[in-house]
C-alpha positions in Angstrom: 20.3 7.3 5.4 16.3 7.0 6.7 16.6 7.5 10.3 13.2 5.4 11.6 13.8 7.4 14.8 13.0 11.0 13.3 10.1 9.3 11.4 8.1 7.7 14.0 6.8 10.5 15.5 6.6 13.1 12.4 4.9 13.4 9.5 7.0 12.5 6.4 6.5 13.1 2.4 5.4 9.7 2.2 2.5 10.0 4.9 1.0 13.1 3.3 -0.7 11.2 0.6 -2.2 8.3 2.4 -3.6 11.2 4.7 -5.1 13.0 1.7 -6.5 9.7 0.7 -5.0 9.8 -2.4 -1.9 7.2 -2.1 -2.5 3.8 -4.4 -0.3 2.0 -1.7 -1.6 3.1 1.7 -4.6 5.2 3.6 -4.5 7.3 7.0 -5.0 4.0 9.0 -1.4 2.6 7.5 0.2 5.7 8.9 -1.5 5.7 11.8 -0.6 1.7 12.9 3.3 2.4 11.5 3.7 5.9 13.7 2.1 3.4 16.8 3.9 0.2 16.1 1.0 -1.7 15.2 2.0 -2.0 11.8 3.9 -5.8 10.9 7.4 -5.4 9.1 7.2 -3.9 5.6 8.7 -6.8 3.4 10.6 -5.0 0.2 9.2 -6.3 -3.5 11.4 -6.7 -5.8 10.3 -3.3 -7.5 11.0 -1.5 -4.0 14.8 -2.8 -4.0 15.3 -2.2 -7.5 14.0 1.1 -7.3 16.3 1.6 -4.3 18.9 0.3 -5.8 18.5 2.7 -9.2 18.3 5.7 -7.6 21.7 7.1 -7.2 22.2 6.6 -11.1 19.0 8.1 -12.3 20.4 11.3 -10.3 23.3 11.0 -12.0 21.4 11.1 -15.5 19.5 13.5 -14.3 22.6 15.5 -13.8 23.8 15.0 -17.4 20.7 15.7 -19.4 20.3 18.8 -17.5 23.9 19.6 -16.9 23.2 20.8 -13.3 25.5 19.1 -10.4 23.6 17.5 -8.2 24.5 16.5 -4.1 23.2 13.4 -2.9 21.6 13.2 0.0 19.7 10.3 1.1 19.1 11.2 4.7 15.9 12.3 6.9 15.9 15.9 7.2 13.7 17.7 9.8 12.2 21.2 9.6 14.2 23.8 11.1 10.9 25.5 13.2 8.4 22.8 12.6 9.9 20.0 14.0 6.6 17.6 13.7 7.6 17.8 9.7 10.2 15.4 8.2 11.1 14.3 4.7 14.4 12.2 3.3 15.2 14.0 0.2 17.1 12.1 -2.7 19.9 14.8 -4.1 20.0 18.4 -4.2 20.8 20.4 -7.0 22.3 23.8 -6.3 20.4 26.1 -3.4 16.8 25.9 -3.6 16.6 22.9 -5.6 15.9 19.5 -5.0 15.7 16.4 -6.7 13.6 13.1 -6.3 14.9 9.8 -8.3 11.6 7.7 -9.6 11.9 4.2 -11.5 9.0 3.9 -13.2 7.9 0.5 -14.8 5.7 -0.5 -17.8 2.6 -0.8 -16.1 2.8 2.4 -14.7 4.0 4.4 -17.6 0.1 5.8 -18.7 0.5 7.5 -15.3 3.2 9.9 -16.1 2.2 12.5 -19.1 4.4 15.2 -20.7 4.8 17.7 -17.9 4.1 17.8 -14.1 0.3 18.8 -14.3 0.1 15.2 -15.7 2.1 13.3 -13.0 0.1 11.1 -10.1 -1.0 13.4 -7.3 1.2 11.4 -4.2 3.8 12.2 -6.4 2.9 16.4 -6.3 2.3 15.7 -2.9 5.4 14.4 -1.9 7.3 17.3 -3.7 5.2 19.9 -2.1 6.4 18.6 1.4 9.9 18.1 0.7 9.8 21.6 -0.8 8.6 22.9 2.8 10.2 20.6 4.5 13.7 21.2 3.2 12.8 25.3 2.4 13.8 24.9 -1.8 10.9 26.9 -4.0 11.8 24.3 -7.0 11.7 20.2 -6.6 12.4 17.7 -10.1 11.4 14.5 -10.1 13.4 12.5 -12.3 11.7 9.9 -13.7 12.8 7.0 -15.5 10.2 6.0 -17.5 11.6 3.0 -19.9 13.5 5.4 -22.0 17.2 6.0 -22.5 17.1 9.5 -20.1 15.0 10.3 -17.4 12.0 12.6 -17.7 12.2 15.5 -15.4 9.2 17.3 -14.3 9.6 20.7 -12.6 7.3 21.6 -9.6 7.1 24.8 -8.5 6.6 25.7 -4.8 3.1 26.8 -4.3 3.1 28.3 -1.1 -1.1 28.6 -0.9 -1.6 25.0 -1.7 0.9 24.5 1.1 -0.9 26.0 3.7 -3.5 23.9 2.9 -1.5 20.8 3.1 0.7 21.8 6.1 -2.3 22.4 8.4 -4.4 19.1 7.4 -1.1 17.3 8.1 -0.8 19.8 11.8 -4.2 18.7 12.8 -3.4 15.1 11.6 -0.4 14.8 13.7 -2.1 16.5 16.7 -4.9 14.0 16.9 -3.6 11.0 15.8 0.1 10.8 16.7 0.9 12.8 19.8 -2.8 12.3 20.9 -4.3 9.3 21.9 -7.7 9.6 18.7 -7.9 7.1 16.5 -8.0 8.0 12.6 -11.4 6.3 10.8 -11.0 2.9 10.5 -10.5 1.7 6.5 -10.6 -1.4 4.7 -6.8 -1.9 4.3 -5.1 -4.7 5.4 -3.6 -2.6 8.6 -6.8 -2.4 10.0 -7.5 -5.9 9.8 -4.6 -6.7 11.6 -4.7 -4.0 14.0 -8.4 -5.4 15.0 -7.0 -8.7 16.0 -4.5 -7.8 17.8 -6.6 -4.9 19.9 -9.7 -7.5 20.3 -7.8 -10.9 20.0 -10.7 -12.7 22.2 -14.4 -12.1 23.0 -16.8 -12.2 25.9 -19.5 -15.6 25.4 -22.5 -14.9 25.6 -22.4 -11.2 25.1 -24.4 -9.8 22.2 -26.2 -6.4 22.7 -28.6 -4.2 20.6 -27.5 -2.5 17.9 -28.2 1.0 18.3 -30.5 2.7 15.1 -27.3 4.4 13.6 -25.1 0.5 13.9 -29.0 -0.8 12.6 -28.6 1.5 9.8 -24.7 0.4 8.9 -25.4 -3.4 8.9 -28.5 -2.4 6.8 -26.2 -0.7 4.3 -23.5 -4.1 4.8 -26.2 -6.4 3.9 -26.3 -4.8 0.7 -23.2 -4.5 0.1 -22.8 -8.1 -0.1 -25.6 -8.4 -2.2 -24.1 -6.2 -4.1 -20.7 -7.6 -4.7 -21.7 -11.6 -4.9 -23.8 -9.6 -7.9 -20.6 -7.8 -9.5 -18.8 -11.0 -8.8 -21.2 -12.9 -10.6 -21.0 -10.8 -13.7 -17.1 -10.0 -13.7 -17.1 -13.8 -13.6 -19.2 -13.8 -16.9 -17.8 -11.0 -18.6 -14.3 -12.8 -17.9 -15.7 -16.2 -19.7 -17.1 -14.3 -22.5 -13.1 -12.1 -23.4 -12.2 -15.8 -23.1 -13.9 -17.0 -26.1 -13.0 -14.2 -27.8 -9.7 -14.5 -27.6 -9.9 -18.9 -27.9 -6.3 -19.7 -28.9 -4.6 -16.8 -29.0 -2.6 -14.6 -26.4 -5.1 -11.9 -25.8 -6.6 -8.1 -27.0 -5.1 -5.4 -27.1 -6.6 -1.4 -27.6 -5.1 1.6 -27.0 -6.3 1.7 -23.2 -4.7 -1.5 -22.1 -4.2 -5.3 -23.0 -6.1 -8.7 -21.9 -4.3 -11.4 -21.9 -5.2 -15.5 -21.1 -2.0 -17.2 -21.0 -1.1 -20.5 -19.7 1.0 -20.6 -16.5 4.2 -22.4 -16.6 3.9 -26.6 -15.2 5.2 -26.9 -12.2 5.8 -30.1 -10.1 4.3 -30.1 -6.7 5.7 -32.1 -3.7 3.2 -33.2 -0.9 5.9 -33.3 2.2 2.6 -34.2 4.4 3.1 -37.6 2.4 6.4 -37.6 2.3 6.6 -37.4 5.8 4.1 -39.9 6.2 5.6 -42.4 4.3 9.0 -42.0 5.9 7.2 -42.2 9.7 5.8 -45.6 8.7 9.1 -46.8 7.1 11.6 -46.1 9.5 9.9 -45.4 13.1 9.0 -47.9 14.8 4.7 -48.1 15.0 4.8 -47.6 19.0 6.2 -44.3 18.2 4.7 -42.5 15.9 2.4 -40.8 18.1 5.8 -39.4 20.1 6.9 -38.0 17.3 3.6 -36.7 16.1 3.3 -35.0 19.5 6.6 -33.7 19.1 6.4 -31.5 16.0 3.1 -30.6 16.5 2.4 -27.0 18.0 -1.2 -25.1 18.8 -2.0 -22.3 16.7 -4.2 -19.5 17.7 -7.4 -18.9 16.6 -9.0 -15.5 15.0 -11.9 -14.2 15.5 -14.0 -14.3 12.4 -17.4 -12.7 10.9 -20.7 -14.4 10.7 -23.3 -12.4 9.1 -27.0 -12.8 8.6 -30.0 -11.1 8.2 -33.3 -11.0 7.0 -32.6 -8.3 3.7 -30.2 -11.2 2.7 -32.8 -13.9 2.6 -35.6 -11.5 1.3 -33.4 -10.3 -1.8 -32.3 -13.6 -2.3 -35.9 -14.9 -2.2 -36.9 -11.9 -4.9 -33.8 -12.5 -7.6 
């Protein structure tokens, strides 16, 4: 099983590509707030759990289409010297061998090509660490890619790429999870959270200068928002215009992906603020709504929140 306790403090196979900045999921910050407890619970999707649950039996396909034996595992292994390094390996097959379960779905499928130079990089990343982590010089992912037997793509230890890996991951883990630095803040979610939590409340009045390099940054913001209500504006069109297009139809289609502009399913909507309403007025008594009001009615904490303005904003503005 994953043991949270050997991952908290070690860097894992899932950690290494978040680090690298190359993770779809998750950045250097995630890692960072999880390692710290900053992070908030990770709630499973349904892909997650299904993926979970799917994995013993695509090892055991795995097993029949390339009539190896396999030995599952399933548990957080730690390097035998490096003990900062962790990884939970899915099933072993034979010595020096090991074997990752992937479900993939249909979305995903353009991702994964014909052989393991055309598989997404977390992925090569993940079986690189495993491979040190666990000392096997070959790792297969098995892949099940909505076909009737898994794909199985062959990584070969590379023991110079490693090196690279192993000590950006060393200095990583120095700095950031036995030390007390902080890794550059990103734009995930994490960070957001992290910020109100570290800074829940602020000092009134207490505005200072910007220095020239902060002077600089919100120089650089203010155009970013320019920049995106732009792009917004013309997604917005470009959106209205593959609309009429498509009119009454389902949507296009091309070889690199579909567009589709269905109608949602009806749905009935019940207003409890009104149904609660209504029942307050039928059967309590007028003299004590208020009581009851009172009652079920709890404060909730403010957030802090941006307010942005500057001159470039109103000067741009003025020139469009």
């Amino acid at each position: 099983m994953i043991n949270p306790a050997l991952r908290r403090d070690r860097i894992t196979s899932t950690d290494v590509a978040p680090i690298f900045g190359v993770d779809p999921y998750r950045d250097g910050f995630d890692v960072w707030t999880g390692k710290h407890g900053h992070a908030p619970p990770i709630i499973p999707t349904k892909r997650m759990l299904l993926g979970k649950d799917l994995e013993q039996g695509i090892v055991k396909a795995y097993s029949r289409v390339t009539g190896r034996e396999t030995q599952w595992c399933d548990e957080t292994r730690v390097h035998p010297t490096e003990t900062w390094m962790a990884g939970t390996p899915d099933a072993f097959a034979g010595e020096g061998r090991g074997v990752d379960a992937k479900l993939i779905f249909w979305d995903q499928r353009r991702n994964w090509g014909a052989d393991a130079r055309d598989i997404p990089e977390h992925i090569t990343l993940q079986a690189w660490w495993l491979m040190a982590v666990c000392e096997c010089d070959v790792w297969d992912v098995a892949a099940l890619v909505g076909e009737d037997e898994p794909r199985v793509y062959e990584i070969e230890r590379d023991r110079e790429a490693e090196r690279v890996v192993v000590a950006k991951c060393h200095e990583w883990h120095r700095r950031y999870v036995i030390g007390d630095e902080i890794p550059p803040i990103t734009g995930s979610d994490a960070a957001a959270v992290w910020l109100q939590q570290a800074f829940p409340l602020h000092k009134r009045p207490d505005m200072r200068p910007a220095t020239e390099e902060e002077i600089k940054f919100l120089e650089e913001y203010a155009y970013v928002r320019l920049e995106f209500k732009d792009r917004k504006r013309r997604r917005e069109e470009m959106e209205n215009v593959i609309k009429l297009a498509i009119g009454d139809q389902e949507g296009l289609e091309w070889p690199g992906g579909k567009f589709t502009w269905r109608k949602a399913k009806d749905a009935q909507i019940t207003n409890w603020e009104a149904v609660a309403r209504g029942l307050l007025h039928k059967y309590v008594p007028e003299a004590e709504h208020q009581a009851l009001i009172d009652l079920h009615t709890n404060p909730r904490a403010g957030t802090r929140r941006i307010w942005f303005d500057s001159d470039l904003l109103h000067d741009m503005s003025d020139a469009a």
